[in-house]
Structure formats: C-alpha cells, structure tokens
MARBA-991482 format. One line per field, with one value per residue: residue number from 1; residue in one letter; x, y, z of N, C-alpha, C in turn. Coordinates in Angstrom, 3 decimals, padded with zeros to 6 digits, m for minus. Atoms other than C-alpha are relative to their C-alpha. Layout:
% MARBA-991482
n NUM,...
res A,...
nc1 X,...
nc2 Y,...
nc3 Z,...
cac1 X,...
cac2 Y,...
cac3 Z,...
cc1 X,...
cc2 Y,...
cc3 Z,...
***
This chain:
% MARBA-991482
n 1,2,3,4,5,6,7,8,9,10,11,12,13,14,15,16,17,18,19,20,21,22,23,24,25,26,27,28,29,30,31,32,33,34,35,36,37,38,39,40,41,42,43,44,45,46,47,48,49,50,51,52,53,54,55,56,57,58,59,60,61,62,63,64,65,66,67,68,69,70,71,72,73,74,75,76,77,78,79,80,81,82,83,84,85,86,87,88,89,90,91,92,93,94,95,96,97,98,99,100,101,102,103,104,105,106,107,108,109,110,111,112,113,114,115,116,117,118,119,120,121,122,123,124,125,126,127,128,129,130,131,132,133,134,135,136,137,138,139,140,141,142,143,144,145,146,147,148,149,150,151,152,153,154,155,156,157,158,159,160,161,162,163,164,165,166,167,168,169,170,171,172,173,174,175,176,177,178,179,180,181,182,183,184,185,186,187,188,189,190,191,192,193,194,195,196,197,198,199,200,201,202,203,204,205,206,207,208,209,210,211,212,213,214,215,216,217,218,219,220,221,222,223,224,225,226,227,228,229,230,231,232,233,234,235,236,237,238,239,240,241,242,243,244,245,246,247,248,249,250,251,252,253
res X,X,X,X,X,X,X,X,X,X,X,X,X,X,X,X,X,X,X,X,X,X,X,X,X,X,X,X,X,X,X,X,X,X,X,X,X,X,X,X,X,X,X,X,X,X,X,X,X,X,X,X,X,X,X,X,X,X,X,X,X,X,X,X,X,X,X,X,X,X,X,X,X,X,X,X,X,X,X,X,X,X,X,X,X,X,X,X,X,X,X,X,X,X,X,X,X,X,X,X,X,X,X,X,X,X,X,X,X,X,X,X,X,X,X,X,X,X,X,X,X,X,X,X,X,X,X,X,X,X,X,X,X,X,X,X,X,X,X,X,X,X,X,X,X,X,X,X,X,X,X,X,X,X,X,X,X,X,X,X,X,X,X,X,X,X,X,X,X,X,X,X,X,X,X,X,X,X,X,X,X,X,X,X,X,X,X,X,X,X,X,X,X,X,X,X,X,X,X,X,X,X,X,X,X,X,X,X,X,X,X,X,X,X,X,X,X,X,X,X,X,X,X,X,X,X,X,X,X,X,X,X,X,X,X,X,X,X,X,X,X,X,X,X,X,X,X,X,X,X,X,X,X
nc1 m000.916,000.538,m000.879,000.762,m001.485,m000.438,m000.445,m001.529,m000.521,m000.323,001.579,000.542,m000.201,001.045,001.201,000.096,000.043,001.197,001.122,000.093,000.687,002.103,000.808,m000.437,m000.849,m001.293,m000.757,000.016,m001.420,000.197,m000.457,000.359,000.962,m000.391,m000.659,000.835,000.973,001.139,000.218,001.110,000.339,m000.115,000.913,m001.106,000.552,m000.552,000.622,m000.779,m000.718,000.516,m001.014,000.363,m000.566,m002.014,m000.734,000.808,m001.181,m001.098,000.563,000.418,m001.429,m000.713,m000.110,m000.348,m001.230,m000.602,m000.279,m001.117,001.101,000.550,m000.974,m000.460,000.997,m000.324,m001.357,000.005,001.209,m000.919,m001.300,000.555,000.008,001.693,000.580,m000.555,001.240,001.086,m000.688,000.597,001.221,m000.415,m000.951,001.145,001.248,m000.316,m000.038,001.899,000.493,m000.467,m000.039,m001.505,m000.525,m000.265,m001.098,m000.967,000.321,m000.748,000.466,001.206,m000.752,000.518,m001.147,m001.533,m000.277,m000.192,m001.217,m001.216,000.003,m000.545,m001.664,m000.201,000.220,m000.835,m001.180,000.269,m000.003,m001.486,m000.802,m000.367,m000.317,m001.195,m000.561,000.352,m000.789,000.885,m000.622,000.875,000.282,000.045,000.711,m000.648,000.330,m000.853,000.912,m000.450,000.479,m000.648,001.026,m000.661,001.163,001.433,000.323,m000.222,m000.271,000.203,m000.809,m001.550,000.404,m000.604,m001.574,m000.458,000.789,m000.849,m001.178,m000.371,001.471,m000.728,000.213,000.688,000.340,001.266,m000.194,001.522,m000.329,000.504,000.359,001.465,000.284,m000.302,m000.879,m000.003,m000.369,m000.734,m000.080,m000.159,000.721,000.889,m000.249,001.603,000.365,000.242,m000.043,m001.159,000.548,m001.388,m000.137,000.428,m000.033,m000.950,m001.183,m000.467,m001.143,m000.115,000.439,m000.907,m001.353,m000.044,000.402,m000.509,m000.979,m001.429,m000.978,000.452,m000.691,m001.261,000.573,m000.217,m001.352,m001.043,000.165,m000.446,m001.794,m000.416,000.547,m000.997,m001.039,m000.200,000.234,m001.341,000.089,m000.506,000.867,001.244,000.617,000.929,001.231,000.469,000.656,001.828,000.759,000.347,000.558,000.314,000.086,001.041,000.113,m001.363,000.434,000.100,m001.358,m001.164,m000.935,m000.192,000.043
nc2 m000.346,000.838,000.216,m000.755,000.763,m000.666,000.888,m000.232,m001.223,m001.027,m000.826,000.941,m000.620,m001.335,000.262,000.370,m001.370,m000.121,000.754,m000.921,m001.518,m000.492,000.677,m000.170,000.776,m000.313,000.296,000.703,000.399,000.308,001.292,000.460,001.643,001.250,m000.007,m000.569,001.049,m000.722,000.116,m000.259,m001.499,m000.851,m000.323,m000.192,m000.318,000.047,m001.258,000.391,m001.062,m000.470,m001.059,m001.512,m000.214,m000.683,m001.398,m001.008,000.024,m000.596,m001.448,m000.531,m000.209,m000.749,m001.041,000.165,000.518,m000.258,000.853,000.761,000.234,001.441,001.194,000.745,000.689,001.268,001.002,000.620,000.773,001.231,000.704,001.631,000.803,000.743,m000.961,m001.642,m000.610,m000.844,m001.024,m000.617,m000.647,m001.060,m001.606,m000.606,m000.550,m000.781,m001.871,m000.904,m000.814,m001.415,m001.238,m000.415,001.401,001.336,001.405,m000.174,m000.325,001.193,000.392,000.941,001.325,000.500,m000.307,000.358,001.079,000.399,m000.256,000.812,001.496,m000.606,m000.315,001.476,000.359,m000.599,000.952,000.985,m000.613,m000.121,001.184,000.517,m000.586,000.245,001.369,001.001,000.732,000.253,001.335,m000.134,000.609,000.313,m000.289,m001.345,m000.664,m000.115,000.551,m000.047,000.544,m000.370,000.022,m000.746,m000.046,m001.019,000.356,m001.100,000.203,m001.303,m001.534,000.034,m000.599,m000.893,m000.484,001.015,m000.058,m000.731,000.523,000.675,m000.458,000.919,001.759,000.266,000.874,000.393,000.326,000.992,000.468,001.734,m000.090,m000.379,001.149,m000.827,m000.934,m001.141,000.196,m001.434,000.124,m000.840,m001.180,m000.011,000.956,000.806,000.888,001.030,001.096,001.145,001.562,000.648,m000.776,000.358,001.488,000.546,m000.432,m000.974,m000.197,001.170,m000.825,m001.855,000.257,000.776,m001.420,m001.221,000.232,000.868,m000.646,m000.731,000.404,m000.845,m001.354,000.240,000.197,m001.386,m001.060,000.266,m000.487,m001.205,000.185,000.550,m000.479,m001.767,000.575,m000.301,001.040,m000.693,m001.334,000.400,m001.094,001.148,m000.862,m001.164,000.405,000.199,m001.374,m000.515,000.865,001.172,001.372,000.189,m000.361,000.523,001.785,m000.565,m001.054,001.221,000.158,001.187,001.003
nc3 001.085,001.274,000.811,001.568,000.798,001.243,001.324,000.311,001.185,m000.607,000.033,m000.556,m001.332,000.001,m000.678,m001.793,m000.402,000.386,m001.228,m001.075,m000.079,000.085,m001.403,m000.905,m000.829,m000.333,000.173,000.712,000.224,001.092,000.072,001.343,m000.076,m000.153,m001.233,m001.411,m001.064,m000.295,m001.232,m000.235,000.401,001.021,000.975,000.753,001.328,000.760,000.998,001.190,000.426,001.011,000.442,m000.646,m000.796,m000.340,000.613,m001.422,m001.456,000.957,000.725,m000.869,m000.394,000.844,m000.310,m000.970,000.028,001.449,001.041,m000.746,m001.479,000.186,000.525,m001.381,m000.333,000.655,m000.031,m001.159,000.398,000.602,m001.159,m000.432,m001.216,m000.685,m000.965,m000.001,000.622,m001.245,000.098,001.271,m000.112,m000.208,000.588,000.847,m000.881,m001.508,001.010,000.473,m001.666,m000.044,001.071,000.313,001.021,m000.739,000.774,m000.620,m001.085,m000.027,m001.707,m000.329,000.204,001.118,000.930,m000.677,000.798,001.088,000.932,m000.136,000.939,001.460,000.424,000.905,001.411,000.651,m000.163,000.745,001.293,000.413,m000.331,001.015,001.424,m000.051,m000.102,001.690,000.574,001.224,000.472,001.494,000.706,001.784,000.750,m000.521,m001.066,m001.241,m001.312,m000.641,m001.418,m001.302,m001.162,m001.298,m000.842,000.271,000.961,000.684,001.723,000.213,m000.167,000.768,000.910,001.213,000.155,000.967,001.063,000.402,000.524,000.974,001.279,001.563,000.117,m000.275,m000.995,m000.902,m000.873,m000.696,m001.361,m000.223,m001.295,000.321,000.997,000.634,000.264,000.473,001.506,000.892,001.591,000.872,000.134,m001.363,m001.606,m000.409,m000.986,000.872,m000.277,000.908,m000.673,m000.644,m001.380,m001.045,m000.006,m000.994,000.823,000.275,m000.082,001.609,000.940,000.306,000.451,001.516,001.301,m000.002,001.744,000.287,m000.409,m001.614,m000.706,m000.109,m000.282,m001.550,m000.859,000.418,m001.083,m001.373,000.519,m000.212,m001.416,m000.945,000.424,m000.654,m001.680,m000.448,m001.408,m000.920,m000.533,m000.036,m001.296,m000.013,m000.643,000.581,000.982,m000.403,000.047,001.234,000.553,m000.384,001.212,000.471,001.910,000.741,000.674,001.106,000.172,001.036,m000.874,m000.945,m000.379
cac1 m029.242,m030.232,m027.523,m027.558,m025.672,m024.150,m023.030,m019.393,m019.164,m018.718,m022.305,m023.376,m022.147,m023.969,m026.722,m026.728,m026.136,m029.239,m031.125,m030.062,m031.272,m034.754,m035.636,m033.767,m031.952,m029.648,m027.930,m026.526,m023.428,m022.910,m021.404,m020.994,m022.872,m021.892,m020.050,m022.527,m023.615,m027.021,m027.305,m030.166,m032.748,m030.768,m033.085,m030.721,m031.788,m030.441,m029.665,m029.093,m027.302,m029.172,m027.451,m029.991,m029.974,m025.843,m025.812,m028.016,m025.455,m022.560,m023.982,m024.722,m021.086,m019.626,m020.946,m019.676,m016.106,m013.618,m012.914,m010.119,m012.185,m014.293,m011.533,m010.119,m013.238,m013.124,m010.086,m010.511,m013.361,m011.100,m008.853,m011.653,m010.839,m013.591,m015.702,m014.290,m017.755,m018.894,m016.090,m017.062,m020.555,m019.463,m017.174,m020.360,m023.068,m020.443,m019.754,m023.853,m024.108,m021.790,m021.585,m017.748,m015.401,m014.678,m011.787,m008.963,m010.787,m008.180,m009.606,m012.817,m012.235,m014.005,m011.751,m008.465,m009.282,m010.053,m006.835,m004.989,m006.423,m006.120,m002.128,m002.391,m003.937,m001.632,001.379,m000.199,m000.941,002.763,004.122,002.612,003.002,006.400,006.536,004.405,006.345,004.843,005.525,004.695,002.746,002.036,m000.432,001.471,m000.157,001.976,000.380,001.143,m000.102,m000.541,m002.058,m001.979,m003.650,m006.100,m008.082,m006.059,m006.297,m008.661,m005.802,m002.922,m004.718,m004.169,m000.457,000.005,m002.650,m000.300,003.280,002.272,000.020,002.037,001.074,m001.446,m001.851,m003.775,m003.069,m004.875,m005.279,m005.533,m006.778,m009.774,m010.220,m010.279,m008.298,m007.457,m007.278,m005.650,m006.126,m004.305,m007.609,m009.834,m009.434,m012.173,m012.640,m012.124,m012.418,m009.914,m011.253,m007.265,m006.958,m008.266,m007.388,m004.990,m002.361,m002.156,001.374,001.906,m000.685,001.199,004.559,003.242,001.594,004.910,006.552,009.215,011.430,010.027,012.006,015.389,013.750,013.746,016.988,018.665,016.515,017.610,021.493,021.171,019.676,022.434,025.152,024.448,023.686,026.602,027.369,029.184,026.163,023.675,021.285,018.617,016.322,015.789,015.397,012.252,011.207,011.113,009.984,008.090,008.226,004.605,005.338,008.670,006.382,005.426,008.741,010.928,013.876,012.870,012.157
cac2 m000.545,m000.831,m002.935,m001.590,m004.434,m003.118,m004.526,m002.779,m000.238,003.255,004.001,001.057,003.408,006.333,004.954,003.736,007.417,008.208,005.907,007.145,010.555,009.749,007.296,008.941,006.595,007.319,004.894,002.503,000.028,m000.305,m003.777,m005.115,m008.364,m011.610,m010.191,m009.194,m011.023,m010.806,m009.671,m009.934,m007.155,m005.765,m004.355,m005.522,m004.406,m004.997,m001.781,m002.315,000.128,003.040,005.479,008.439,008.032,008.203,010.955,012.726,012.219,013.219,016.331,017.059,016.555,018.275,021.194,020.460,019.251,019.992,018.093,016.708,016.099,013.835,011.849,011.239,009.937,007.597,006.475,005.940,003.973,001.582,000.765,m002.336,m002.348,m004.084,m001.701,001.439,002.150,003.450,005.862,006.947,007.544,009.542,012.036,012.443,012.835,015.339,017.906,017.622,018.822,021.547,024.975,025.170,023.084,019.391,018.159,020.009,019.764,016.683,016.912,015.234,011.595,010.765,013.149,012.162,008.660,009.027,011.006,007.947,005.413,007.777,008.186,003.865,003.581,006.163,004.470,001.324,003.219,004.228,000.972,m000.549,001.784,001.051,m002.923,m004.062,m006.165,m006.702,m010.338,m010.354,m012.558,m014.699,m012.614,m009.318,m008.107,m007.370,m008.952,m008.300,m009.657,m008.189,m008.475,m005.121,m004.472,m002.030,m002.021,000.489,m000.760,002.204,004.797,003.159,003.824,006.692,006.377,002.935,004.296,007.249,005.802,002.757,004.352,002.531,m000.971,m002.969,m004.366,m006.131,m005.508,m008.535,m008.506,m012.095,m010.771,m009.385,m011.793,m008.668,m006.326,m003.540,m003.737,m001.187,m001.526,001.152,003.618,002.869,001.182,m001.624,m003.596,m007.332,m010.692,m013.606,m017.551,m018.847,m016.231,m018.183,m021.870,m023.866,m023.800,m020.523,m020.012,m023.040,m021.269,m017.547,m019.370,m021.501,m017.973,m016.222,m015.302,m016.528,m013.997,m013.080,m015.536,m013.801,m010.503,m012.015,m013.479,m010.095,m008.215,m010.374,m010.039,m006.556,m006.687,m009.014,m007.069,m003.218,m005.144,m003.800,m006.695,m004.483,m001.659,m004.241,m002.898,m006.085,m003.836,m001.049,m002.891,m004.575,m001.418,m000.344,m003.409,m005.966,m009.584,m009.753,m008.190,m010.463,m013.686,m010.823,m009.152,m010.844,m009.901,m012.421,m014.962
cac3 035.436,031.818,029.559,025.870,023.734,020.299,016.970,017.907,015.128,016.029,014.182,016.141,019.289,018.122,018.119,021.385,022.457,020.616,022.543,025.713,025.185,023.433,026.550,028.886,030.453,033.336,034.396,032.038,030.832,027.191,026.000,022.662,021.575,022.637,025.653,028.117,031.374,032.375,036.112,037.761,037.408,034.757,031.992,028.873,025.088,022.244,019.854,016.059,014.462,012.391,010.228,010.962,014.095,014.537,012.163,014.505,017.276,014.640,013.728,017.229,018.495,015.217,016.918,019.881,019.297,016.927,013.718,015.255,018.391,016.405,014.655,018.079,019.462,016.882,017.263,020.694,019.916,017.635,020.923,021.301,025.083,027.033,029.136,027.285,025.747,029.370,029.084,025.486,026.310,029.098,027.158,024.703,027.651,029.846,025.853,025.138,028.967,028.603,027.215,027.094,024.955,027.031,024.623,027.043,030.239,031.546,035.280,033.845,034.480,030.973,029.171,030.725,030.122,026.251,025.594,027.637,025.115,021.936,022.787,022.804,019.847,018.177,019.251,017.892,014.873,014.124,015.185,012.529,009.657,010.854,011.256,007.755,006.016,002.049,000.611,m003.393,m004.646,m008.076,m008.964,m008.103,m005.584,m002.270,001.106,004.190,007.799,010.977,014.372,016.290,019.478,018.630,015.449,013.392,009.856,009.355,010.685,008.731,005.735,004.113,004.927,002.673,000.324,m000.149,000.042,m002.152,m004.791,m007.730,m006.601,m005.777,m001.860,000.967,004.398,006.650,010.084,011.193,014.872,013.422,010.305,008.049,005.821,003.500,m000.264,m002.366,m006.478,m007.817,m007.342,m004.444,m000.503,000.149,003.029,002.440,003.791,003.103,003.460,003.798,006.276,008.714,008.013,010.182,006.905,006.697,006.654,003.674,001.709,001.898,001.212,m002.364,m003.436,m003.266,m007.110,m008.352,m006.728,m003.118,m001.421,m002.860,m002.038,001.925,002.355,000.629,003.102,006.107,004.518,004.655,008.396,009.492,008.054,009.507,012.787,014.994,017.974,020.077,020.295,020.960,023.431,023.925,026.586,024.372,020.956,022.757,023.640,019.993,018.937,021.218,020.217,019.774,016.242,015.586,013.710,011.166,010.512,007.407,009.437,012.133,010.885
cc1 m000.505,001.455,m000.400,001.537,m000.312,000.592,001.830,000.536,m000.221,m001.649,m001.058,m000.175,m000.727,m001.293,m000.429,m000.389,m001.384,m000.718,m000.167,m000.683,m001.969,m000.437,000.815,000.442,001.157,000.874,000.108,001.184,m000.761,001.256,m000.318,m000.839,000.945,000.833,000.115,m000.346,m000.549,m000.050,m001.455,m001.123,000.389,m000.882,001.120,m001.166,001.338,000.092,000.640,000.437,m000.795,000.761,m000.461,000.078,001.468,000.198,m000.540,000.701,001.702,m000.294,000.174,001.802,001.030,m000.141,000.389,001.748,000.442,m000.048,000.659,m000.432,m000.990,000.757,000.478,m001.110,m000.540,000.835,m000.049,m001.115,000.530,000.820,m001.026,m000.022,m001.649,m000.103,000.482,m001.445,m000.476,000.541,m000.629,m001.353,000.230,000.857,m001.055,m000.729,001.474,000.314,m001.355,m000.120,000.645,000.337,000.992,000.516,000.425,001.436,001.235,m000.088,000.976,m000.696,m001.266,000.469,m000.239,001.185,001.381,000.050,m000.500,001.339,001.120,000.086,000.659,001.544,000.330,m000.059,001.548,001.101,000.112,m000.303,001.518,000.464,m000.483,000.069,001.344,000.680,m000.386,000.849,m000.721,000.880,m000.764,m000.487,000.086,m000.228,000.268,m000.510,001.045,m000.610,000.663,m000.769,000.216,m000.935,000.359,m001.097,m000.904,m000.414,000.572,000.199,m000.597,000.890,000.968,m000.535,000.391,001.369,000.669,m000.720,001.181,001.557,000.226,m001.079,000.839,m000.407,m001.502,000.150,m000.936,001.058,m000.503,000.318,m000.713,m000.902,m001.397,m000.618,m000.937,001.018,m000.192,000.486,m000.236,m000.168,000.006,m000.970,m000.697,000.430,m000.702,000.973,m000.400,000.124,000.651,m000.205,001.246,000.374,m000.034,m000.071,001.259,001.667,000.322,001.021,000.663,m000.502,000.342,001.139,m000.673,m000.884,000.836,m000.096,000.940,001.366,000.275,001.223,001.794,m000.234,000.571,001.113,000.768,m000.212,000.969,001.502,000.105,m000.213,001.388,001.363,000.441,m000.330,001.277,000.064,000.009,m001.027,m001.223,m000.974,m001.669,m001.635,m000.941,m000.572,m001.362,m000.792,m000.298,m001.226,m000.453,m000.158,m000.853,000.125,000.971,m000.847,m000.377,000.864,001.037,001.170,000.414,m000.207,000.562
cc2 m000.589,m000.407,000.152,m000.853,000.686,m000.877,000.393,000.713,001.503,000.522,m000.840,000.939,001.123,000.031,m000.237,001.299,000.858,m000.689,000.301,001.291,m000.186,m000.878,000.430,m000.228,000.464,m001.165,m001.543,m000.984,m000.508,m001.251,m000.463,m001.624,m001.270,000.071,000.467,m001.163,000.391,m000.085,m000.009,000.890,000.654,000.040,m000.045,000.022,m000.235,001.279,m000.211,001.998,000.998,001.394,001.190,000.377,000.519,000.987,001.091,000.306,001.087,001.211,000.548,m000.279,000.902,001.440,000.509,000.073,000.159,m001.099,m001.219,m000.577,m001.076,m001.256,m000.851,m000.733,m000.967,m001.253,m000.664,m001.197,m001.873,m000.599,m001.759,m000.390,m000.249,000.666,001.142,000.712,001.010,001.530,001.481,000.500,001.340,001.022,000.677,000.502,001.499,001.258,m000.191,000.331,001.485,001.056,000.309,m001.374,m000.901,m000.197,000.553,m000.383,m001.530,m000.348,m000.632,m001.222,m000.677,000.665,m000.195,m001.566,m000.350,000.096,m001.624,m000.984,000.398,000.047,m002.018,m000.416,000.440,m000.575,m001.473,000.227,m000.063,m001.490,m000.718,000.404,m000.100,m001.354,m000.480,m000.220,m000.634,m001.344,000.038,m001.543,m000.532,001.020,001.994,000.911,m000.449,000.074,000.109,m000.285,000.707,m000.394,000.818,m000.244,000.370,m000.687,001.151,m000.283,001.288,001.431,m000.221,000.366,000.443,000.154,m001.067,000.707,001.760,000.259,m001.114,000.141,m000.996,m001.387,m000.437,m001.077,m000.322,000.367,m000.642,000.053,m001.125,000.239,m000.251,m000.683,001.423,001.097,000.972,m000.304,000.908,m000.301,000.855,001.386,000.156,m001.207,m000.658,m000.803,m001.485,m001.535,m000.820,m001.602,m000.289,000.817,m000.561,m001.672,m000.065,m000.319,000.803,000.475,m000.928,000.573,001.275,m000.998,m000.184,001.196,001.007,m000.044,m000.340,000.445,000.232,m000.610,000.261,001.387,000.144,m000.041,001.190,001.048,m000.318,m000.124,001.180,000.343,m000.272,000.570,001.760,m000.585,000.571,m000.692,001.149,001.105,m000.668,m000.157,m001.135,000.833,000.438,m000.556,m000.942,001.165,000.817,m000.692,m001.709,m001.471,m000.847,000.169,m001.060,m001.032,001.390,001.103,m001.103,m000.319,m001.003,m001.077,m000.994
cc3 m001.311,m000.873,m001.450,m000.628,m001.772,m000.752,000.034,m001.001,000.803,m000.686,000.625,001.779,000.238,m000.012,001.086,000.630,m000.392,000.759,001.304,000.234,m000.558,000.953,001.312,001.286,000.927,000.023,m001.425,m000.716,m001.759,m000.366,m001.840,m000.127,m000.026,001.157,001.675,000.584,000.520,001.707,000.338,000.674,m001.144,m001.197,m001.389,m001.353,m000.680,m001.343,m001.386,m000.518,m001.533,m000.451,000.027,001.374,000.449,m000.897,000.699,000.958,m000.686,000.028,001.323,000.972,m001.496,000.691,001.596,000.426,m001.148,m001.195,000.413,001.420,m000.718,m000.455,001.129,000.666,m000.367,000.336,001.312,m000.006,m000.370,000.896,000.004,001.312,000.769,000.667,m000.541,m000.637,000.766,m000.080,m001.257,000.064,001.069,m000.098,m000.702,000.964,000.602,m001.573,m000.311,001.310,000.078,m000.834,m000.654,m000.584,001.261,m000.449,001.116,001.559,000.805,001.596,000.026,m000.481,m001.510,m001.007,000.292,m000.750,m001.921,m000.565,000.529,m001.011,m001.437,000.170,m000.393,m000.494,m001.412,m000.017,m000.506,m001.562,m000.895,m000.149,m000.963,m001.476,m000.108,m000.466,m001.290,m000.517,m001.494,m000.637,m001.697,m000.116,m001.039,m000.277,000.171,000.729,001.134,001.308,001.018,001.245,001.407,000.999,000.965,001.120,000.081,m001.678,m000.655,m001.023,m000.300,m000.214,m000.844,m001.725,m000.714,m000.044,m001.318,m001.071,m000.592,m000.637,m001.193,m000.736,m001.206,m000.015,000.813,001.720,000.920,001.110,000.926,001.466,000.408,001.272,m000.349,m001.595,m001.145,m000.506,m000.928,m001.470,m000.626,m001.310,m000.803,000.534,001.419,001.090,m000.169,001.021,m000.522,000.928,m000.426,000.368,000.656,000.875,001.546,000.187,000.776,m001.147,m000.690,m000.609,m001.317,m001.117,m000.658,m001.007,m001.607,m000.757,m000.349,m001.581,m000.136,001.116,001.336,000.786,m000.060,000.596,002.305,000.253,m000.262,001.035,001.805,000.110,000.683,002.058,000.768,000.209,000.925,002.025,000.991,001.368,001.180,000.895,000.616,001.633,000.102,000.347,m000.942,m001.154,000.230,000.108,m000.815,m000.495,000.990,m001.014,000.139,m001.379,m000.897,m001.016,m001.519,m000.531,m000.634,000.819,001.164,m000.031,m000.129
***
C-alpha cells in the first residue's frame, strides 16, 4: 500500500488525485500530514500541493459532474473527518471510470457515503448561520466566535457577507485558529494572536465598547421574558441546539 500524506487543502487533495493517475497507483490511503502511521512496508510520500496539477483534476471532474456536484465535493471535503479522504478519492476515481453521471448513483458505497457527510456538514452549516452571536467592539468592528464541527467558515460566507454588508466583521473559529474578515468590500482570511492565548475570554471582554455589555443583558432580557415555563420542552431544545454551542451564545451565558 502506498500512503500519500497531504497539506489538507482541497487543492492539496487534487493533487494527490493527480498523482495517482500519472503513477498509477492502485492501491492507496490518503492521510493528511502529521497524522499518518508508518506501517511496515508501506511506501509513504509526501505530496505538496500544486495548483496546475489540481486544476487538471478540476477541469477534468467539471466535465464530469455538475457544478453543484463540484461544490458538494468540496464541501464534503471541509467535514475534516479522519479517513474520509479514502472516500473522496474514491467518488473521483469511480466518475473518471465512468461514462454515466455518478452524483445519483446512491448504491455506490463512495457516493452514498459523500452525500451522508455533505447532509453533516450542511446541517453544521445552517446551525451556525443560525447560532453566531456578534459582540461590538472599541474599534467597531463586530466579532464573533465559534467552534463548529466541520470547517464551514468557507460555506457561511456569503450568507454574513450578504446579510451584514453595512458593517464591518470577523468571524473566528477558535477550533481551527482561523477566521473570516469582512471590511465593508472584500472577505479575507485572517489569523488572530489573542485568539489563542490562555486569556482569551478577558481580552474579548476589555475590547467591548462602551455599550456591548447593555446590548447583552437587553438581549438576555428579551430571551428571558418570551421564554414560556409551562411549554418548556428540555429534549427538543437540545435537539435544536446542543450544548456544545451554549459557551458561544449571549443568551447563555
């Protein structure tokens, strides 16, 4: 078996897939870097990530798979689960093998298990275009923190970059010690040092503005107030809202 470790980007993945085909490798487990163990015999390489290559692969599934067929393949991509790469390679190797479209075919185990991940992502998607919670700042920008399970800062995207075009924010995910910064015109991708210090949480608070902290308790007023005892349904409101999300939700805390 040859192991083919990756940098973990999705043009990091396409390359890989490229590699497979010009050395024509059968079998093979793909693994990102730093989380492979070397068996013995295994033939492991290391593949860096080249952007002709994966556009080579792109191109060559555009004509393969719909639009929407590549977005999803993405996305599934972004789930991050460990060992799902093997999967992902085999949805690509089983539509460059065949003549007919793959994306419906559910009885192949490769395509069955992308759509199961793409509906977990999606659902992780929603859930937090749902849960963000924006805290203002001094410096008027509006920050907000999350840690979902997947990596979907990418997908939430264009929905903040749409609903809050008027202002300027970050969304950070602490998981992945990156986030999303909005300024009015263009997205970028951004790194945060206090992001990742042990007084995190001290540092947010003494950057609110003057006001934020009326902003909270009015929100968690209004919260406490439409609350209705009598209807209160414990099960289910986990089942909306697990309380993995509660530490970044004004409401709870």
């Amino acid at each position: 078996m040859t192991i083919l470790e990756y940098d973990g980007t999705f043009e990091g993945l396409l390359t890989v897939v490229f590699e497979v085909y010009e050395h024509k490798l059968g079998l093979v487990k793909v693994c990102r870097e730093g989380i492979t163990q070397q068996v013995f015999f295994d033939d492991k390489r290391s593949i860096a990530s080249n952007a002709a290559k994966a556009n080579r692969v792109l191109k060559g599934l555009t004509q393969r798979l719909s639009a929407g067929g590549v977005q999803r393949l993405y996305a599934a991509h972004l789930s991050e689960i460990l060992g799902e790469e093997d999967n992902l390679l085999g949805f690509i190797r089983y539509a460059f093998s065949s003549s007919e479209a793959v994306e419906s075919d559910y009885g192949n185990k490769y395509v069955n298990r992308v759509s199961e991940v793409i509906k977990m992502v999606r659902r992780e998607k929603h859930r937090m275009e749902a849960f963000v919670r924006f805290q203002k700042m001094a410096d008027g920008i509006f920050y907000a923190s999350v840690e979902p399970d997947f990596n979907v800062l990418p997908l939430i995207l264009p929905h903040f970059k749409k609903r809050y075009a008027d202002q300027r924010w970050i969304i950070y995910d602490l998981k992945r010690a990156y986030g999303i910064y909005y300024d009015l015109n263009e997205v970028e991708f951004v790194q945060l040092d206090f992001a990742s210090g042990t007084q995190y949480n001290k540092t947010i608070i003494s950057s609110y503005s003057e006001d934020e902290m009326l902003y909270q308790a009015l929100w968690k007023d209004y919260f406490k107030h439409v609350n209705i005892p009598a209807r209160k349904n414990t099960k289910l409101h986990l089942q909306h809202i697990p309380k993995r999300y509660w530490k970044h939700l004004t409401e709870k805390f």
